[in-house]
C-alpha positions in Angstrom: 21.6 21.7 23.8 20.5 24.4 21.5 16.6 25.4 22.0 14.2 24.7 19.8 12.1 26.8 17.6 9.8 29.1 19.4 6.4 27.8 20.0 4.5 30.8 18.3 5.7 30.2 15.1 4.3 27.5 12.6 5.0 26.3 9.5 2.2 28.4 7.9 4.3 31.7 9.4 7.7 30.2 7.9 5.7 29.6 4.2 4.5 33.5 4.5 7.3 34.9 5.5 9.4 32.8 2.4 6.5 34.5 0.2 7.0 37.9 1.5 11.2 37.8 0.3 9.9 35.8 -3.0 8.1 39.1 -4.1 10.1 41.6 -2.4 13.4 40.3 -3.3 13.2 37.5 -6.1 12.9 33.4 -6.5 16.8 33.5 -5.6 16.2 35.3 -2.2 14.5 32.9 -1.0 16.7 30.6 1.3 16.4 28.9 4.4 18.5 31.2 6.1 17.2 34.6 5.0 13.6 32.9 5.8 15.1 32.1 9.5 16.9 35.9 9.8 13.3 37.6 8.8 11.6 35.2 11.6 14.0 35.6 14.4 14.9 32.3 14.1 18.3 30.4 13.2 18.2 28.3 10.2 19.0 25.2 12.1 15.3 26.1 14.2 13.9 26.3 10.8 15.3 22.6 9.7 12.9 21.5 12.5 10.1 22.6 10.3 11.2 22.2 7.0 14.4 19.8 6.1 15.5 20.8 3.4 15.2 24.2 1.0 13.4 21.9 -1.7 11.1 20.5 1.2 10.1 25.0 2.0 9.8 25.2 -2.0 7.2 22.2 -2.3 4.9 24.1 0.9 5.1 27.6 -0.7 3.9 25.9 -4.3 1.2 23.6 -2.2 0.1 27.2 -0.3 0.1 29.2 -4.1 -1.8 26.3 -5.7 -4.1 25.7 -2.5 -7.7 26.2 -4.0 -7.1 26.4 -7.8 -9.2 22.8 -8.2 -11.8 23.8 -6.1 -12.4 26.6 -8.9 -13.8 23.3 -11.3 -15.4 20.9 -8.8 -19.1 22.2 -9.0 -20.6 19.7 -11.3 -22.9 22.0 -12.6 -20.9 23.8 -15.0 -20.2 22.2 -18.1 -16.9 19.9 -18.6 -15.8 22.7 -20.6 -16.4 25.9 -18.6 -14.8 24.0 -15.9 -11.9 24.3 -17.3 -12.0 27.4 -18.0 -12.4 28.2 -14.2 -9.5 26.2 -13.2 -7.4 28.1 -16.0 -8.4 31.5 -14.8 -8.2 30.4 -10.8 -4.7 29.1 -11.5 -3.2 32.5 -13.6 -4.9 34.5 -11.9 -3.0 33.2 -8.6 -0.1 32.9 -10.4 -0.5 36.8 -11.4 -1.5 38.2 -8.1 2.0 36.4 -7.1 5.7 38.0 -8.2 8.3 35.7 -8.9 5.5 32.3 -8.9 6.7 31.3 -11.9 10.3 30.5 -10.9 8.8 28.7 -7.8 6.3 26.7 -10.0 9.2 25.5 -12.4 11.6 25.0 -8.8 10.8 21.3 -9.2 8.2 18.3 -9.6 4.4 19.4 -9.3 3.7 16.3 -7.2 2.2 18.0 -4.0 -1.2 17.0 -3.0 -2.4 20.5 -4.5 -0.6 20.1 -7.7 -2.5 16.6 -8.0 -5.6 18.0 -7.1 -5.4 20.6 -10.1 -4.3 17.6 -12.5 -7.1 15.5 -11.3 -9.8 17.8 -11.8 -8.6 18.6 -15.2 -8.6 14.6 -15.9 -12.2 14.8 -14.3 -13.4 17.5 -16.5 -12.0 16.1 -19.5 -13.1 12.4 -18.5 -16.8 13.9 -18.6 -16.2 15.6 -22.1 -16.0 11.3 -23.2 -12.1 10.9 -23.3 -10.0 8.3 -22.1 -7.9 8.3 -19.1 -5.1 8.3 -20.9 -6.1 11.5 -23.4 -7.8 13.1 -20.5 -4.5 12.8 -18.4 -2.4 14.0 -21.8 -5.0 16.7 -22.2 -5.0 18.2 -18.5 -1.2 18.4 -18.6 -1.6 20.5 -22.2 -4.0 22.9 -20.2 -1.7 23.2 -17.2 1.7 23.8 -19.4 -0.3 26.0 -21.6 -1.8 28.3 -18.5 1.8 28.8 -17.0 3.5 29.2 -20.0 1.7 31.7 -21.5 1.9 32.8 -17.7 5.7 33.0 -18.2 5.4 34.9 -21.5 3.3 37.6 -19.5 5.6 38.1 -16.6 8.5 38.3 -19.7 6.7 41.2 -21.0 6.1 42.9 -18.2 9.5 43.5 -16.6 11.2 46.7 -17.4 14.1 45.8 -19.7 17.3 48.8 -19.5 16.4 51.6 -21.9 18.5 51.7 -25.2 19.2 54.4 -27.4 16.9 54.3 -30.9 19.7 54.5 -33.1 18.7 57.4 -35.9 18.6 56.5 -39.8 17.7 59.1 -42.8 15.2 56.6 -43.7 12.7 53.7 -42.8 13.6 50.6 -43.0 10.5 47.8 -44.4 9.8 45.8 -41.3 10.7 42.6 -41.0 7.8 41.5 -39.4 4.7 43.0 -40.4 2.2 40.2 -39.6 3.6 40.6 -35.9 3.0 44.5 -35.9 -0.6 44.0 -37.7 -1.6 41.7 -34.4 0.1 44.3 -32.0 -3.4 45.3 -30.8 -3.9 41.7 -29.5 -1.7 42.3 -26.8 -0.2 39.3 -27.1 3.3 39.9 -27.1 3.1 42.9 -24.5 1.0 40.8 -21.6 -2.1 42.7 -22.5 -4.3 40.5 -23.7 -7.8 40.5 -22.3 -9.8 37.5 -21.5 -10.9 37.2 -24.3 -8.1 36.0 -26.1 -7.2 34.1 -23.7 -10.1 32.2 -23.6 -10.1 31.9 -27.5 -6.6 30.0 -27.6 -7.2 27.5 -24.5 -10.3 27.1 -26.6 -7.7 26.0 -29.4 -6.1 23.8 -27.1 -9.5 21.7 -26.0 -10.8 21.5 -29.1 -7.4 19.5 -30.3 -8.6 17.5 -27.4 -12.3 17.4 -28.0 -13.6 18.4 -31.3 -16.3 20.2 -31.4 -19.4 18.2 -32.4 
């Protein structure tokens, strides 16, 4: 009989160390047997923990979304503002976290964290008078939009392979000069500030919630 996994190790370890390959190395690193390798462990030790690779997956996204709802429970904030807080609690973890979007999009968000982010977005928009039904259609529109535009960030900030600018006698008119007019935004590089941010999930809610 094989032995079992050492005794010092616990599933919190195995989740870290999956996290440490996930930023070092990339989403497709991360396997149950380079997790095992970096932990001294063999993967079938690591199947004592964790059954499956899907089953590591749903702890590392439970772990990266672990107190993101917390960020809108206080009451005293306004339905809207709380928002707001879960929007910023959940990109900004996302952000401080390479290769989180891959893992997010890995499979279903149906962890116990996951639902606690969609429930206090329900809650929040229950309080602003909507229905359970539009307050559940309107806390997914606020998670999609926070990791999509998440997404679009991480896109335009990895390093794409230099190329050549090919040389002409003269300038071409641009083709998109309502794009270059916005260019200070930052929108298209992953600069923009909070600001803007705040100004399009403001968009969003307000589809939601019209102003009165």
């Amino acid at each position: 009989m094989k032995p079992g996994p050492r005794r010092s190790i616990s599933q919190a370890d195995i989740v870290d160390a999956a996290f440490e390959i996930l930023e070092e190395k990339g989403f497709a690193a991360v396997s149950v047997r380079a997790v095992a390798a970096a932990l001294g462990l063999t993967p079938t030790a690591l199947y004592t923990y964790f059954p499956s690779k899907g089953a590591l997956q749903a702890a590392m996204i439970e772990q990266l979304l672990a107190g993101v709802a917390e960020a809108g429970t206080d009451p005293e904030p306004a339905w809207r503002e709380r928002i707001h807080l879960i929007a910023t609690a959940l990109r900004d973890r996302i952000a401080a976290h390479a290769g989180s979007i891959a893992l997010l999009t890995s499979g279903p968000l149906d962890g116990e964290r996951s639902r606690d982010l969609a429930e206090a977005l329900i809650a929040a928009f229950a309080d602003a008078g909507l229905g359970g039904d539009d307050a559940a259609r309107a806390g997914y529109a606020v998670r999609a939009q926070v990791i999509g535009a998440a997404a679009l960030d991480a896109a335009a900030a990895a390093v794409p392979e230099e190329t050549p600018t090919p040389q002409t006698l003269w300038k071409e008119p641009s083709r998109h000069p309502r794009l270059e007019a916005s260019a200070h935004l930052g929108l298209d590089s992953g600069e923009a500030d909070a600001a803007a941010r705040r100004w399009s999930l403001d968009r969003l809610i307000d589809g939601f919630v019209p102003t009165r």
